[in-house]
PDB file of N, CA, C and O in Angstrom:
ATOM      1  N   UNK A   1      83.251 176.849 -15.215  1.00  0.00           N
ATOM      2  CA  UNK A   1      84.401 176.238 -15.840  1.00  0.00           C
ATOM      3  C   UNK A   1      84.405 174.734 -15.595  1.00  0.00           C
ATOM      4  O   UNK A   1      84.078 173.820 -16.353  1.00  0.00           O
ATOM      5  N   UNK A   2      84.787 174.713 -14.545  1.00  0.00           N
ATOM      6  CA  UNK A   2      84.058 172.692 -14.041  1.00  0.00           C
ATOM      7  C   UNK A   2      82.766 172.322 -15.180  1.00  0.00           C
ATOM      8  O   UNK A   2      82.457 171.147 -15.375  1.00  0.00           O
ATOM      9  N   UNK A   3      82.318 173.047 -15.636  1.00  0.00           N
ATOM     10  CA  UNK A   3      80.915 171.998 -16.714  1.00  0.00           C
ATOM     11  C   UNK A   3      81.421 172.010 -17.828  1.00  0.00           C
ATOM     12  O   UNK A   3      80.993 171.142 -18.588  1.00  0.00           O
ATOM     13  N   UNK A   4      82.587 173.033 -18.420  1.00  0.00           N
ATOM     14  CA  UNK A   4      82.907 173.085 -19.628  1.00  0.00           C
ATOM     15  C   UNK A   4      84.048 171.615 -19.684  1.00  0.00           C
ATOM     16  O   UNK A   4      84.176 170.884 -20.666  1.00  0.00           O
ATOM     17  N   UNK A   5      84.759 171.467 -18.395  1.00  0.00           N
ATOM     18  CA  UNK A   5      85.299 169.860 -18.335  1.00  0.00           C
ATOM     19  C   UNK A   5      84.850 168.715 -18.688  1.00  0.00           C
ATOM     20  O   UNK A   5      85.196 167.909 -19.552  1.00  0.00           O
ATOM     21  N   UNK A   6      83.705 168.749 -17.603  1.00  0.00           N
ATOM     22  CA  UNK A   6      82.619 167.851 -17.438  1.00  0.00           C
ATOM     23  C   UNK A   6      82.245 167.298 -19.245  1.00  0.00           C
ATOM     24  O   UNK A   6      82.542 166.340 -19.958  1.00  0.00           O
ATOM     25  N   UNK A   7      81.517 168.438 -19.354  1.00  0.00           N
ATOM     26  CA  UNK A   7      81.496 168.056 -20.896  1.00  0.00           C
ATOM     27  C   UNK A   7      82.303 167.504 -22.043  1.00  0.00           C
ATOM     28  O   UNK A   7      81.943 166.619 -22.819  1.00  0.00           O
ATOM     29  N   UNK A   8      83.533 168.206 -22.037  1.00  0.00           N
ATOM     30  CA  UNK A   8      84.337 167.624 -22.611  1.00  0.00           C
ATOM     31  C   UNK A   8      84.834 165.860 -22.853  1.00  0.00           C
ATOM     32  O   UNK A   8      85.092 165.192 -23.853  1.00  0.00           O
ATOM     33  N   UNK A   9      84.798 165.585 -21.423  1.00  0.00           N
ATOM     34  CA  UNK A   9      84.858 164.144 -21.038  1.00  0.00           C
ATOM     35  C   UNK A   9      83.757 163.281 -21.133  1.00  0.00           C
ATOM     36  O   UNK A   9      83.759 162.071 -20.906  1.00  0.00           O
ATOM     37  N   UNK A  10      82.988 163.856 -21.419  1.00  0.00           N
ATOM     38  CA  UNK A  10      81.833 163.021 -21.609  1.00  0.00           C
ATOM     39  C   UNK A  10      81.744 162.718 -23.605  1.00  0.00           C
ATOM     40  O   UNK A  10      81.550 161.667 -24.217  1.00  0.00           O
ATOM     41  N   UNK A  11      81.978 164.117 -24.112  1.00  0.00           N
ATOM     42  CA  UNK A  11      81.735 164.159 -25.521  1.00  0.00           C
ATOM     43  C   UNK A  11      83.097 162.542 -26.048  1.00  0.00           C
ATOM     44  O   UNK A  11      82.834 161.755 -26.958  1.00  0.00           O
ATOM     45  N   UNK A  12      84.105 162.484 -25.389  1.00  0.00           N
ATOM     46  CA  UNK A  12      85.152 161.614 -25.656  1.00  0.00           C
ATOM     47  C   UNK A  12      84.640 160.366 -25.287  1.00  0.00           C
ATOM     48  O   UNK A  12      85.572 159.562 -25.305  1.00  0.00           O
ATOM     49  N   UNK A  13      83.553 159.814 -24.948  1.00  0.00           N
ATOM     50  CA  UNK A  13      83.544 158.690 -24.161  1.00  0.00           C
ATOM     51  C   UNK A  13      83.072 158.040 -25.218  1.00  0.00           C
ATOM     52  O   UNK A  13      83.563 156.915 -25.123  1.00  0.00           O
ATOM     53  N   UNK A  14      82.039 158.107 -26.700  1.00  0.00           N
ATOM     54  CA  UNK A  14      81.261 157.811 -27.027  1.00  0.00           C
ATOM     55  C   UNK A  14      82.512 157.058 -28.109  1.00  0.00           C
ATOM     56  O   UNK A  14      82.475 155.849 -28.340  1.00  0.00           O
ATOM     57  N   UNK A  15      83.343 157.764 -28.572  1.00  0.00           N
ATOM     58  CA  UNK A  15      84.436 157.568 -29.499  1.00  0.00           C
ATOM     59  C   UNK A  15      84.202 157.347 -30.723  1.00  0.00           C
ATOM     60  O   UNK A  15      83.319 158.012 -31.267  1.00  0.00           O
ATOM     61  N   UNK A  16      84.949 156.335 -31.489  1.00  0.00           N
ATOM     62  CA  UNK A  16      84.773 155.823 -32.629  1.00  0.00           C
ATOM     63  C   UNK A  16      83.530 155.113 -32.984  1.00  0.00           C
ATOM     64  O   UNK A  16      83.345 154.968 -34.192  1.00  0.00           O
ATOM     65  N   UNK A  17      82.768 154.708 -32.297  1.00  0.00           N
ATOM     66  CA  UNK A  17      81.179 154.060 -32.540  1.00  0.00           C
ATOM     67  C   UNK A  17      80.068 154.304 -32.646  1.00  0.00           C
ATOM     68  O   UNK A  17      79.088 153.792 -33.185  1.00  0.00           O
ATOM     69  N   UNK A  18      80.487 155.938 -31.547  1.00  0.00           N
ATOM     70  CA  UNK A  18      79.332 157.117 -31.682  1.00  0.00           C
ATOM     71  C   UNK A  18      78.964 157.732 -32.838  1.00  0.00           C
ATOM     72  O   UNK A  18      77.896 157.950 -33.411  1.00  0.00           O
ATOM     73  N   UNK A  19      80.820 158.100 -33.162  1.00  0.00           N
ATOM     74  CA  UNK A  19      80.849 158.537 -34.692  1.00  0.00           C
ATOM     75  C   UNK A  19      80.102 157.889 -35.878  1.00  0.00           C
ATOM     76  O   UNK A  19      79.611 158.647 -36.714  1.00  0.00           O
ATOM     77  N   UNK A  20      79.983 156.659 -36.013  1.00  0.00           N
ATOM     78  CA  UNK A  20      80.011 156.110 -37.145  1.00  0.00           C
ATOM     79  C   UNK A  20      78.323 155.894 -37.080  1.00  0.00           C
ATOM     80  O   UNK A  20      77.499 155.555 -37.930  1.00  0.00           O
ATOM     81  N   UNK A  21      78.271 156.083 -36.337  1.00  0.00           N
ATOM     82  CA  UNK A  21      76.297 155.755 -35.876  1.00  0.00           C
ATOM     83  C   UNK A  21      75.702 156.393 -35.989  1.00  0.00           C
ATOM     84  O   UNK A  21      74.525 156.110 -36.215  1.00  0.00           O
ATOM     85  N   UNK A  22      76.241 157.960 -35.883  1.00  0.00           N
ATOM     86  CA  UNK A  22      75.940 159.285 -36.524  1.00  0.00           C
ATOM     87  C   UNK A  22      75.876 159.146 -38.218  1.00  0.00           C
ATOM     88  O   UNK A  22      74.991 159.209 -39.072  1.00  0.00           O
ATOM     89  N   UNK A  23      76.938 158.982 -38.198  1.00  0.00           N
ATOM     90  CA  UNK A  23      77.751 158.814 -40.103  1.00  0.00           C
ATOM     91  C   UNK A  23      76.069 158.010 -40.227  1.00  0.00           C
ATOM     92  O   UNK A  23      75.065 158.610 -40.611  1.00  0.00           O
ATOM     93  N   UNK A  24      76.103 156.661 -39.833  1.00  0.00           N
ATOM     94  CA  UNK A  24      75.260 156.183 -40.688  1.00  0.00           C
ATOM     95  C   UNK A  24      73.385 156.774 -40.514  1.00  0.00           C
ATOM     96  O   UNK A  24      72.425 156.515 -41.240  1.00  0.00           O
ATOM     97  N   UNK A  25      73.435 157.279 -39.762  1.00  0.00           N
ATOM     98  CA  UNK A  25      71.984 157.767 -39.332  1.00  0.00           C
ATOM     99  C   UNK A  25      71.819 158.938 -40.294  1.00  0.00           C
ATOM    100  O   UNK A  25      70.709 159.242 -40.733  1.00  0.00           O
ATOM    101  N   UNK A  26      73.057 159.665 -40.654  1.00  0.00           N
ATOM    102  CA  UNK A  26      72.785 161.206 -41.476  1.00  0.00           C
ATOM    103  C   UNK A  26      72.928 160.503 -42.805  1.00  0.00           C
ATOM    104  O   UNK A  26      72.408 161.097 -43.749  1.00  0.00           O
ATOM    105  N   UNK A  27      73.506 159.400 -43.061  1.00  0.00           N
ATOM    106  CA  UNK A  27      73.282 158.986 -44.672  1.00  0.00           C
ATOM    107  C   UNK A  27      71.778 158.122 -45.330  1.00  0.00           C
ATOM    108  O   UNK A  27      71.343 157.812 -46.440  1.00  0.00           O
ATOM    109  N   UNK A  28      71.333 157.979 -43.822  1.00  0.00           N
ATOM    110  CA  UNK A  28      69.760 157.229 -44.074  1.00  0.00           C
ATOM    111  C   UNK A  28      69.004 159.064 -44.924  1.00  0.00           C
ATOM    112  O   UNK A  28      68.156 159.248 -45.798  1.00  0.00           O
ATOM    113  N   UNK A  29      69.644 159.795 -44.302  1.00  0.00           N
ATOM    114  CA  UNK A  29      68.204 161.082 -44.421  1.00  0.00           C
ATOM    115  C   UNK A  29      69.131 161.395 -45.915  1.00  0.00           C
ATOM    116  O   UNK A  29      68.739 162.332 -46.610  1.00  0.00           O
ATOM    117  N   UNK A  30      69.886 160.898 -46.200  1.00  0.00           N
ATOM    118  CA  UNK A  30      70.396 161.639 -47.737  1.00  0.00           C
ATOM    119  C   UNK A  30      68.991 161.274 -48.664  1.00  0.00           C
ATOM    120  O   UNK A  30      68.097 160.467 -48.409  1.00  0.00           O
ATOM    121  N   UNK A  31      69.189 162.367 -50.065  1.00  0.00           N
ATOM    122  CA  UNK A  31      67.988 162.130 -50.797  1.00  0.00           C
ATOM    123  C   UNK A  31      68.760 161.847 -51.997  1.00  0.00           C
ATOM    124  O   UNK A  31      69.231 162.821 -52.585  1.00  0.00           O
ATOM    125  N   UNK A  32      69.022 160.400 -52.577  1.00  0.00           N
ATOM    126  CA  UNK A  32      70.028 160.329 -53.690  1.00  0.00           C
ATOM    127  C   UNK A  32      69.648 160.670 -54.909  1.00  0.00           C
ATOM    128  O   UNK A  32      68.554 160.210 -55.235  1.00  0.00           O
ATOM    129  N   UNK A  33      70.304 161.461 -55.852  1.00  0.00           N
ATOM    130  CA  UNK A  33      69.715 161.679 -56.892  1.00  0.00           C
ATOM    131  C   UNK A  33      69.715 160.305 -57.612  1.00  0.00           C
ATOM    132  O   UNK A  33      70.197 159.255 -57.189  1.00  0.00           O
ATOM    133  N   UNK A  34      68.853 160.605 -59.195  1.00  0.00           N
ATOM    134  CA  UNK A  34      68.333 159.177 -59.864  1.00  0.00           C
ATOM    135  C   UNK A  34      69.421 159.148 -60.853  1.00  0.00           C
ATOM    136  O   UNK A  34      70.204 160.079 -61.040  1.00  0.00           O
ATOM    137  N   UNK A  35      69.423 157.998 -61.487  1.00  0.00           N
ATOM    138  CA  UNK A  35      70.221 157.813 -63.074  1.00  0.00           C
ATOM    139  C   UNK A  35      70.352 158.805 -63.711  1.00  0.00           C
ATOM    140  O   UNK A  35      71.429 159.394 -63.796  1.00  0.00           O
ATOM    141  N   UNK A  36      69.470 159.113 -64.179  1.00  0.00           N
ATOM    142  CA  UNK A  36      68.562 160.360 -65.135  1.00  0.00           C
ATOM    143  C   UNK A  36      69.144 161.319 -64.652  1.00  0.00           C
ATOM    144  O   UNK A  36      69.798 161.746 -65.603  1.00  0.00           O
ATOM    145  N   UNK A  37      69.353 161.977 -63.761  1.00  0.00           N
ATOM    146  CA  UNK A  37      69.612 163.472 -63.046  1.00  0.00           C
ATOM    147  C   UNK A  37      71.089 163.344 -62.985  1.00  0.00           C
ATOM    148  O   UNK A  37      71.593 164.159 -63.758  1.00  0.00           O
ATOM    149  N   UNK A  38      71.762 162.805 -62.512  1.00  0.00           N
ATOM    150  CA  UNK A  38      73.440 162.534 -62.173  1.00  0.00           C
ATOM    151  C   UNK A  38      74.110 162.256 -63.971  1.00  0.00           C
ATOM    152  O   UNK A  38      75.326 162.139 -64.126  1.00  0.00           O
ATOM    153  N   UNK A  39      73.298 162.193 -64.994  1.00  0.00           N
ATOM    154  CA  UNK A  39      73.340 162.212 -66.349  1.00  0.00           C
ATOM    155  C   UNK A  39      73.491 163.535 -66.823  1.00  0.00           C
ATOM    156  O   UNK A  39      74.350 164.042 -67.545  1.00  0.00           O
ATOM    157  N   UNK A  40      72.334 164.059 -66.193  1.00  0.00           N
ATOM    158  CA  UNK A  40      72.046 165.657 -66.805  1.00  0.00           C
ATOM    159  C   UNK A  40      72.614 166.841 -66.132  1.00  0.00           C
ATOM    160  O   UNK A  40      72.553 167.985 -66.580  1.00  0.00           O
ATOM    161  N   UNK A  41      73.457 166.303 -64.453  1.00  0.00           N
ATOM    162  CA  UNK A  41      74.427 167.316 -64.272  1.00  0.00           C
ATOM    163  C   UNK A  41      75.691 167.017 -64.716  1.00  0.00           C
ATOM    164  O   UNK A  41      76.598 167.845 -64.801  1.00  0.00           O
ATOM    165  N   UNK A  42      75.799 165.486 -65.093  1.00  0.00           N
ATOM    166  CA  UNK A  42      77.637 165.227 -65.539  1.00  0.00           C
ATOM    167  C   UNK A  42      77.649 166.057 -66.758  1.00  0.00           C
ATOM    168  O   UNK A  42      78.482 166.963 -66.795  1.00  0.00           O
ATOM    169  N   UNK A  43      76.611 165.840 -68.073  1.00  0.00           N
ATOM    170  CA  UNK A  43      76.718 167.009 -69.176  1.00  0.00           C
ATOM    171  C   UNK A  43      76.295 168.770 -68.966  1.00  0.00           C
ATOM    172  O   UNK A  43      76.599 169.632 -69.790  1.00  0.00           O
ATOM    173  N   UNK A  44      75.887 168.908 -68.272  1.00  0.00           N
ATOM    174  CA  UNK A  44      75.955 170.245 -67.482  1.00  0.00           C
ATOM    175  C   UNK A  44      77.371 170.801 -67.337  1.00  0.00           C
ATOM    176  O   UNK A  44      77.737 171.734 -68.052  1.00  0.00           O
ATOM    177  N   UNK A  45      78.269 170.181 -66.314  1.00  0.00           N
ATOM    178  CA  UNK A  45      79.727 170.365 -65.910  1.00  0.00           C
ATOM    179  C   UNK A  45      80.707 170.219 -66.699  1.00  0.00           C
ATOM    180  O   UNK A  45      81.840 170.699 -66.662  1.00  0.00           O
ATOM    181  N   UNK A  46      79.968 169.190 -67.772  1.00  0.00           N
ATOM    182  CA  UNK A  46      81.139 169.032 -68.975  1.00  0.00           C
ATOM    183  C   UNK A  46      80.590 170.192 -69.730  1.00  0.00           C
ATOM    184  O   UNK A  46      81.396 171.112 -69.590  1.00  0.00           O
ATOM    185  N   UNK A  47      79.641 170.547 -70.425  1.00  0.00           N
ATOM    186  CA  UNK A  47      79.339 171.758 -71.114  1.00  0.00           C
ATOM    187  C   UNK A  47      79.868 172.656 -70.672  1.00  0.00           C
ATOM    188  O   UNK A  47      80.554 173.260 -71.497  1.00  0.00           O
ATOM    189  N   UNK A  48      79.871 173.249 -69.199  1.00  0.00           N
ATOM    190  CA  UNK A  48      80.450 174.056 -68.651  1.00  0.00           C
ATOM    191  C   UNK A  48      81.611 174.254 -68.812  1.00  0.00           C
ATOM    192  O   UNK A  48      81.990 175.424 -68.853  1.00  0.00           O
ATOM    193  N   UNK A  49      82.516 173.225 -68.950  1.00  0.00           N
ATOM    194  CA  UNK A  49      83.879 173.464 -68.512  1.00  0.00           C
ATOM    195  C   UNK A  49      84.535 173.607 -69.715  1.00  0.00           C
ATOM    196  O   UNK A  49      85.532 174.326 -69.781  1.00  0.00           O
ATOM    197  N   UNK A  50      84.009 172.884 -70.894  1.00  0.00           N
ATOM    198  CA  UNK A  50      84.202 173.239 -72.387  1.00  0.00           C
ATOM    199  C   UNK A  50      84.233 174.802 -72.405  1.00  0.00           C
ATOM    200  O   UNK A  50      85.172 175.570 -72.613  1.00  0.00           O
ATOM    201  N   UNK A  51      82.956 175.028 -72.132  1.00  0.00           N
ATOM    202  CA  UNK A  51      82.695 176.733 -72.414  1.00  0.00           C
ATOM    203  C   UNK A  51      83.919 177.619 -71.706  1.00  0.00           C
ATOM    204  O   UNK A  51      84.393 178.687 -72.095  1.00  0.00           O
ATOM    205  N   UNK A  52      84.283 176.801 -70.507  1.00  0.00           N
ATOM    206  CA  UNK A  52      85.275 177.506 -69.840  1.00  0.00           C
ATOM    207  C   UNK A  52      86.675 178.038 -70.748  1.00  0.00           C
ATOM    208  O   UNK A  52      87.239 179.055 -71.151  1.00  0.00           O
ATOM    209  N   UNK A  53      86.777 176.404 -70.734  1.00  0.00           N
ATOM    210  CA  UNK A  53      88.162 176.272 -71.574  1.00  0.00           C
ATOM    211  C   UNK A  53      88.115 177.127 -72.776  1.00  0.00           C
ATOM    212  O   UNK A  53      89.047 177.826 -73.172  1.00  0.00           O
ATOM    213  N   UNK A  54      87.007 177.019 -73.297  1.00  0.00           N
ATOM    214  CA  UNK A  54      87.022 177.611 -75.154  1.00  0.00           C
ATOM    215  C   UNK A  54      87.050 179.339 -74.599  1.00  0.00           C
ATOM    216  O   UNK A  54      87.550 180.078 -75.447  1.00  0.00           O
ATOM    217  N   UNK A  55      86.704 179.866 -73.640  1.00  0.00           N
ATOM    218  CA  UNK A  55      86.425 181.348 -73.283  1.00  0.00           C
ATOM    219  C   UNK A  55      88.014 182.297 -72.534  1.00  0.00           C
ATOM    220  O   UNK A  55      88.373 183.464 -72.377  1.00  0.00           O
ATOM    221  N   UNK A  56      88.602 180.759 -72.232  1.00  0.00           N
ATOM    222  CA  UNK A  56      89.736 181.215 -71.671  1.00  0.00           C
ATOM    223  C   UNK A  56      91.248 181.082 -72.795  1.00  0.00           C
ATOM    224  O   UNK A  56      92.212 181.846 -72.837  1.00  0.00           O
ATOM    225  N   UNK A  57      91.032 180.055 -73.466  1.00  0.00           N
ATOM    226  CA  UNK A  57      91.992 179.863 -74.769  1.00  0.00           C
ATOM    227  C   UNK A  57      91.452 181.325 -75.510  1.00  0.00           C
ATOM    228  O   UNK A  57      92.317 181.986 -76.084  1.00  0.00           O
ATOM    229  N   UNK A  58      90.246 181.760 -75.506  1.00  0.00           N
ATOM    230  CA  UNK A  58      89.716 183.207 -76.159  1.00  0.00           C
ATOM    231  C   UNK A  58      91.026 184.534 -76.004  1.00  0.00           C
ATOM    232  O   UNK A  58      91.834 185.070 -76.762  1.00  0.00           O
ATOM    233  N   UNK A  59      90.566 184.654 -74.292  1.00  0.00           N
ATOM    234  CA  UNK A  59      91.487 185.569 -73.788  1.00  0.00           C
ATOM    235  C   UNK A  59      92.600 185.321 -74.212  1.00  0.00           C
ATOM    236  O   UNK A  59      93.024 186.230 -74.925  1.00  0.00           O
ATOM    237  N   UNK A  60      93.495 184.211 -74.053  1.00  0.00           N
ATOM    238  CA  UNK A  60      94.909 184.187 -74.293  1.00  0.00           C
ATOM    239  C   UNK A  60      94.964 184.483 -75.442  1.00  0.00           C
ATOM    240  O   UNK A  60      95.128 185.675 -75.702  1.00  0.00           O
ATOM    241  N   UNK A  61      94.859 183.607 -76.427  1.00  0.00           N
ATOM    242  CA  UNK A  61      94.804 184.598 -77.941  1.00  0.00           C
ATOM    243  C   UNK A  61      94.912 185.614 -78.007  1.00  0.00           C
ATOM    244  O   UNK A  61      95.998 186.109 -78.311  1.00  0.00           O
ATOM    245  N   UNK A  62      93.817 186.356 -77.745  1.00  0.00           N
ATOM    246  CA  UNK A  62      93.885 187.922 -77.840  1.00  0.00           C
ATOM    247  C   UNK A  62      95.049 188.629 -77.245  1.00  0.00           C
ATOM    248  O   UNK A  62      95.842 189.437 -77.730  1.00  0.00           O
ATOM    249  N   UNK A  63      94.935 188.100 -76.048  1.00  0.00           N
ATOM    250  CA  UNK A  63      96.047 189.002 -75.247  1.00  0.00           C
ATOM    251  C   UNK A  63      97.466 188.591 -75.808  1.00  0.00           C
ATOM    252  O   UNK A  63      98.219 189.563 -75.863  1.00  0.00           O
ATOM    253  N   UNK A  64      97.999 187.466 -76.216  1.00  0.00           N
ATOM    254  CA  UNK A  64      99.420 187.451 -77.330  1.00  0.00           C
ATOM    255  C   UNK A  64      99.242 188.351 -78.416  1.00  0.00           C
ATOM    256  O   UNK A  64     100.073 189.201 -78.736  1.00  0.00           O
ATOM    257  N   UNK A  65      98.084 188.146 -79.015  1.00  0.00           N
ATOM    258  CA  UNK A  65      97.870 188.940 -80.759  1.00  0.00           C
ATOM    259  C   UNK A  65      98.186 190.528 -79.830  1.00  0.00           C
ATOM    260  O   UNK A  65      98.929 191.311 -80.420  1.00  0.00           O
ATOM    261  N   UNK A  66      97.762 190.881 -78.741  1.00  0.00           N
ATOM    262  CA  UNK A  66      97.857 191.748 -78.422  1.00  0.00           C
ATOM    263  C   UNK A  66      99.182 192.841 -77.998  1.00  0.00           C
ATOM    264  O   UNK A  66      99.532 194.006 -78.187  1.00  0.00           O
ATOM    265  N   UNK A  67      99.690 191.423 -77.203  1.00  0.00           N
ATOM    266  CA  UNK A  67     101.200 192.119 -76.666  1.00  0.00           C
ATOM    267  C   UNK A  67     102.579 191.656 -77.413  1.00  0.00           C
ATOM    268  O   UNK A  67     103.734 191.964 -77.121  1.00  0.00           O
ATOM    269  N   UNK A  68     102.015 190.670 -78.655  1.00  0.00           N
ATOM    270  CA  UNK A  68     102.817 190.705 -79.167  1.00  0.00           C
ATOM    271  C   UNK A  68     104.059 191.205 -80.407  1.00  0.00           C
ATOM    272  O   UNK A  68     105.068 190.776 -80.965  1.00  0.00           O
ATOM    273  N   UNK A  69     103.019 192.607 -80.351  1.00  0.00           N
ATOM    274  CA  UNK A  69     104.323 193.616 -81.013  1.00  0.00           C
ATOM    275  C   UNK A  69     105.267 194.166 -79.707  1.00  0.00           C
ATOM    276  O   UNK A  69     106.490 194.243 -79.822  1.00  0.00           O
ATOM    277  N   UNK A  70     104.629 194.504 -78.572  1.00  0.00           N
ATOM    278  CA  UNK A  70     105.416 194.808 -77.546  1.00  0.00           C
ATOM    279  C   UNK A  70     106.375 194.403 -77.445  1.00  0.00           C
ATOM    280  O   UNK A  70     107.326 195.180 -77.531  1.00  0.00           O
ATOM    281  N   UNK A  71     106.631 192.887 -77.197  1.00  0.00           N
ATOM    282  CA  UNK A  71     107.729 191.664 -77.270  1.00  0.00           C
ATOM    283  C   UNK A  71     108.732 191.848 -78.202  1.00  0.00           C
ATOM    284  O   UNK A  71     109.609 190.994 -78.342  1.00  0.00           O
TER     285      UNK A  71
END
């Protein structure tokens, strides 16, 4: 139990400078995507979400045409 202290107080010492030295050391190893690619997933997500929208305005339709003799 005394090392699980120990540790603790030690992990706090480094603080706000440790942090950020980390931050910047893990953004050196990022692999950024190119022009070209960050192009071809923004129309990806927009295609997608079209398809979404147009598949879900689908359902609703139906399901009014549907329940709406019930009503």
């Amino acid at each position: 139990m005394a090392t699980k202290q120990g540790a603790k107080t030690e992990e706090k010492k480094g603080g706000f400078g440790k942090y950020f030295r980390g931050v910047k050391s893990e953004f050196k190893k990022v692999v950024w995507p190119t022009k070209k690619q960050i192009i071809q997933y923004s129309l990806i997500v927009i295609a997608a979400s079209i398809a979404c929208a147009l598949l879900l305005s689908l359902y609703d339709r139906l399901l009014v045409f549907l329940l709406k003799p019930i009503y």
